[in-house]
Every structure is written in structure tokens, then in C-alpha cells.
C-alpha positions as CSV (number, residue, x, y, z in Angstrom):
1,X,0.0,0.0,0.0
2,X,1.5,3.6,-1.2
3,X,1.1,6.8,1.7
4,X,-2.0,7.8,-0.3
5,X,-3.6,4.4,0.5
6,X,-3.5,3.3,-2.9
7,X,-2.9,0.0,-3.6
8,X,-0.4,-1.3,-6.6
9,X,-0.4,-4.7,-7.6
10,X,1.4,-7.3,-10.1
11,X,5.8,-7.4,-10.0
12,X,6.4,-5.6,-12.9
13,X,4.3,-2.4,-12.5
14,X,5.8,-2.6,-8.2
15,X,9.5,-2.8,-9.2
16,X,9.1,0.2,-12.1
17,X,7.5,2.1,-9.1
18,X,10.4,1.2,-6.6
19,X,13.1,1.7,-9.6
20,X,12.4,5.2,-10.8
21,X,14.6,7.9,-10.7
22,X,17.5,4.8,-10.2
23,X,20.2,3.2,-12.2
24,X,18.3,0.1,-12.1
25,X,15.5,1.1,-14.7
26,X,16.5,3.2,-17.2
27,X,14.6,6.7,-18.2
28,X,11.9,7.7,-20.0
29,X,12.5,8.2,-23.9
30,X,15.5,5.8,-23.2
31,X,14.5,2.3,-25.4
32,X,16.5,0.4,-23.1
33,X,13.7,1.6,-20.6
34,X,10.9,-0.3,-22.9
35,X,13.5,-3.4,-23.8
36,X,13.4,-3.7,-19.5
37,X,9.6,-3.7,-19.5
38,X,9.6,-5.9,-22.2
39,X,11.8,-9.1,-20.3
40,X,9.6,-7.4,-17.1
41,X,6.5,-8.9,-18.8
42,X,8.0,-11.7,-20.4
43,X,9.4,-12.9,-17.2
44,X,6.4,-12.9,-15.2
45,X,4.5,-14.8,-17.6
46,X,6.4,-17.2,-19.7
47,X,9.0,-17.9,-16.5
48,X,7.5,-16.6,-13.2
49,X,3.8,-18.3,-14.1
50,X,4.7,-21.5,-15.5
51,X,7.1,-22.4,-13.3
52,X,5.3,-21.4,-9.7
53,X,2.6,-24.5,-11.2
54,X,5.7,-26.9,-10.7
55,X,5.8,-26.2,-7.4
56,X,1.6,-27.1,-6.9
57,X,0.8,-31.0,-6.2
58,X,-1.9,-30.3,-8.3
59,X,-0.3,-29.7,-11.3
60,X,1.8,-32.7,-11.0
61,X,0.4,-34.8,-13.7
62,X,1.4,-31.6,-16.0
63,X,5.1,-31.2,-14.4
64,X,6.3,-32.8,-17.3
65,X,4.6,-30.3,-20.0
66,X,5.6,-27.2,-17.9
67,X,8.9,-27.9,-17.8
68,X,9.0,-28.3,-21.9
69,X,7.7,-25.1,-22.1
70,X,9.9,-23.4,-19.7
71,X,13.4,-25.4,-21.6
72,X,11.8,-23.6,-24.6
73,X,11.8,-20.0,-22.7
74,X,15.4,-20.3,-21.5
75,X,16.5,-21.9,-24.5
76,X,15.3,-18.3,-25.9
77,X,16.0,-16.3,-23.1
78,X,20.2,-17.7,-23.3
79,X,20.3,-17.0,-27.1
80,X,19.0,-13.3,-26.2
81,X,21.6,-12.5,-23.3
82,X,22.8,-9.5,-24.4
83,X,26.4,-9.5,-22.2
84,X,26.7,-9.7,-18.6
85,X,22.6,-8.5,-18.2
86,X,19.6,-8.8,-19.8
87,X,20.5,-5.3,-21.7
88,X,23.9,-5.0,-21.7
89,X,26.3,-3.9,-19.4
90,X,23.5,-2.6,-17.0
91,X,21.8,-4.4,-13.9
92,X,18.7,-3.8,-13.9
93,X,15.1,-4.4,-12.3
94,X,14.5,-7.2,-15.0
95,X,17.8,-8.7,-13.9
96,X,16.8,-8.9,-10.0
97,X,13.3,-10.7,-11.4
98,X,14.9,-13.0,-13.1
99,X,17.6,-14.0,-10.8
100,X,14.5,-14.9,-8.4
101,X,13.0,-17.2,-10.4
102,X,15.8,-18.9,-11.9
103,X,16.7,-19.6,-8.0
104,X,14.0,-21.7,-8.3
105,X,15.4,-24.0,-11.1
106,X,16.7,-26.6,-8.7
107,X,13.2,-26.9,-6.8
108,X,11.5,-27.4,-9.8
109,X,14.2,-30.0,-11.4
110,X,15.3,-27.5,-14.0
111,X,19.1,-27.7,-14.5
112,X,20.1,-24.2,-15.8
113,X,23.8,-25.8,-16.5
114,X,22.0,-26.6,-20.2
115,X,21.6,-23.2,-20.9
116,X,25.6,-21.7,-20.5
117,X,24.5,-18.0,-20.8
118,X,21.5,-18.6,-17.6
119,X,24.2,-20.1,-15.6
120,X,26.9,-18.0,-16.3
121,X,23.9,-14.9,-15.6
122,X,23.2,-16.0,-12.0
123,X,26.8,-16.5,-10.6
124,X,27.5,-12.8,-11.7
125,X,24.4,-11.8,-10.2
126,X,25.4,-14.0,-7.2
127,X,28.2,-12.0,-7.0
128,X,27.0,-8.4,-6.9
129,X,27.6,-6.8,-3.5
130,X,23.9,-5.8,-2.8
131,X,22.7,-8.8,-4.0
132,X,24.8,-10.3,-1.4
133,X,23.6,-8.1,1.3
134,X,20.6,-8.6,0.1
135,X,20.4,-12.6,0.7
136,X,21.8,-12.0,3.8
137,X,19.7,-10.0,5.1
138,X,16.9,-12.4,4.2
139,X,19.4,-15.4,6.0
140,X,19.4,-16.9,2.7
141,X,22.1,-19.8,2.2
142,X,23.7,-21.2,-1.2
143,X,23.2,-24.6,-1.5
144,X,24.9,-25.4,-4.3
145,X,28.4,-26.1,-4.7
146,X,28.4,-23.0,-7.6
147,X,27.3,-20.8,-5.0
148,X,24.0,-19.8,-7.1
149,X,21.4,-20.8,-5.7
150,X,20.1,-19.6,-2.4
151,X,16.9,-20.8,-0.5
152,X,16.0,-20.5,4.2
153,X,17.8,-22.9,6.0
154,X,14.4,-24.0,7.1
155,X,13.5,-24.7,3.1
156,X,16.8,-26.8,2.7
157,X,16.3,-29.3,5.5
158,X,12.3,-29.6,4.5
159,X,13.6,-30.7,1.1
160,X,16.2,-32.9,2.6
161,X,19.4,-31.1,1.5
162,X,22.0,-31.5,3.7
163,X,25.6,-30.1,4.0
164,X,27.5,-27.0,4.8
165,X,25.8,-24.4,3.4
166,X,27.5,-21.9,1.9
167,X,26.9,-18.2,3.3
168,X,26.8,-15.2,0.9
């Protein structure tokens, strides 16, 4: 809820909000600005969507369809890195979205190691200082021997992973 009591809803119209006037959202007139809201969208429904369903017992006689569809977003979404980030050389709000869902690949059984460009993408996010600050402010915890992938402590023993994690 914003100070006037309005109410915004829906990721990519809250992080533009939070972004503006920042480096991490380019400005108006500035077609890097519409290329961001562009993988915004894209993300949240042809990643963010189809892959929360994998995560839903009720969807499990689909897992196997869901996960086609998403290989064939990421198989896109690698061949359309543009450098380090989504648009280039800049991190932006897209970016962030997108290194949360990916974080979700090993829940769902989605090794991103098949898609080079993905994998590469979320160690170099990974490795940003306020994303780092970030996860541990949240006590999140790589699990992975990459360092990549981050989930609670709680989460990890619930799904049975075990080891030293490693911290941020």
C-alpha cells in the first residue's frame, strides 16, 4: 500500500514504481527503458507463471509439460543474453526478477547448466555486493556447490538437502 492508500499490484508495474529515478530502470525516452519492461513482462508470464505451477501437487500430472515449455523460454531467453545482463552492461530491475525465479530452477528439477548464458547470468548476479547483502539480510544460504542458488535454512532441510551451506 503507497502513503495515499493506494494500492499497486502485479511485480512488474511494483519494481518500475520502486526503480524510478534509479540506475536500475533506465529513463523515460530511453529504449533500453521499454527493452526492461519488455523481459519485465516476459518474465512474469512465460517464466514466473509457469514455473510457480511446478511447485503445486496439483499440477503434477502436467510437471512434465511445464517444464517443456519453460526449456523452450530459457533456450530463448540464453540466445538473447545480451552481455553480462539482460540489456547490456546494465543491472537492472528485470535482472533482479529474473535471478529470483531462476533460484527456483533446482526446486522445480530445472538444471540451468544446459543453458551456459542462464548459468553464467546467476553466478555474476550471485556476485553483486547488494545482492549479497541482500540474501543475507533475508538469512538466505547457497546450497549449491556453484554458489547460485540460495533458499532458508528451514527450506533446505524440509527438502532434505544437507551439508555445509555456503553463506553469501
Amino acid at each position: 500500500m503507497l502513503d495515499d492508500g493506494k494500492v499497486l499490484t502485479e511485480g512488474p508495474a511494483i519494481v518500475q514504481f520502486l526503480a524510478e529515478g534509479s540506475a536500475l530502470l533506465p529513463e523515460l525516452g530511453d529504449l533500453t527503458r521499454n527493452e526492461v519492461q519488455s523481459y519485465l513482462n516476459f518474465i512474469t508470464a512465460e517464466l514466473h507463471k509457469p514455473m510457480v505451477l511446478l511447485f503445486n501437487p496439483a499440477y503434477s500430472g502436467v510437471h512434465g509439460e511445464i517444464r517443456a515449455l519453460i526449456s523452450k523460454r530459457l533456450t530463448w531467453l540464453n540466445g538473447r543474453l545480451a552481455g553480462p545482463y539482460l540489456t547490456g552492461e546494465a543491472f537492472t530491475v528485470a535482472d533482479a526478477y529474473l535471478f529470483v525465479c531462476l533460484n527456483w530452477s533446482p526446486w522445480t528439477d530445472i538444471d540451468l547448466k544446459q543453458w551456459p548464458a542462464l548459468h553464467g547470468f546467476m553466478a555474476r548476479v550471485a556476485a553483486r555486493p547488494k545482492v549479497r547483502e541482500a540474501l543475507q539480510a533475508e538469512d538466505l544460504e547457497a546450497f549449491d556447490a556453484d554458489g547460485v542458488y540460495f533458499a532458508p535454512q528451514a527450506y533446505l532441510a524440509s527438502a532434505g538437502r544437507t551439508g555445509e551451506p555456503v553463506r553469501p
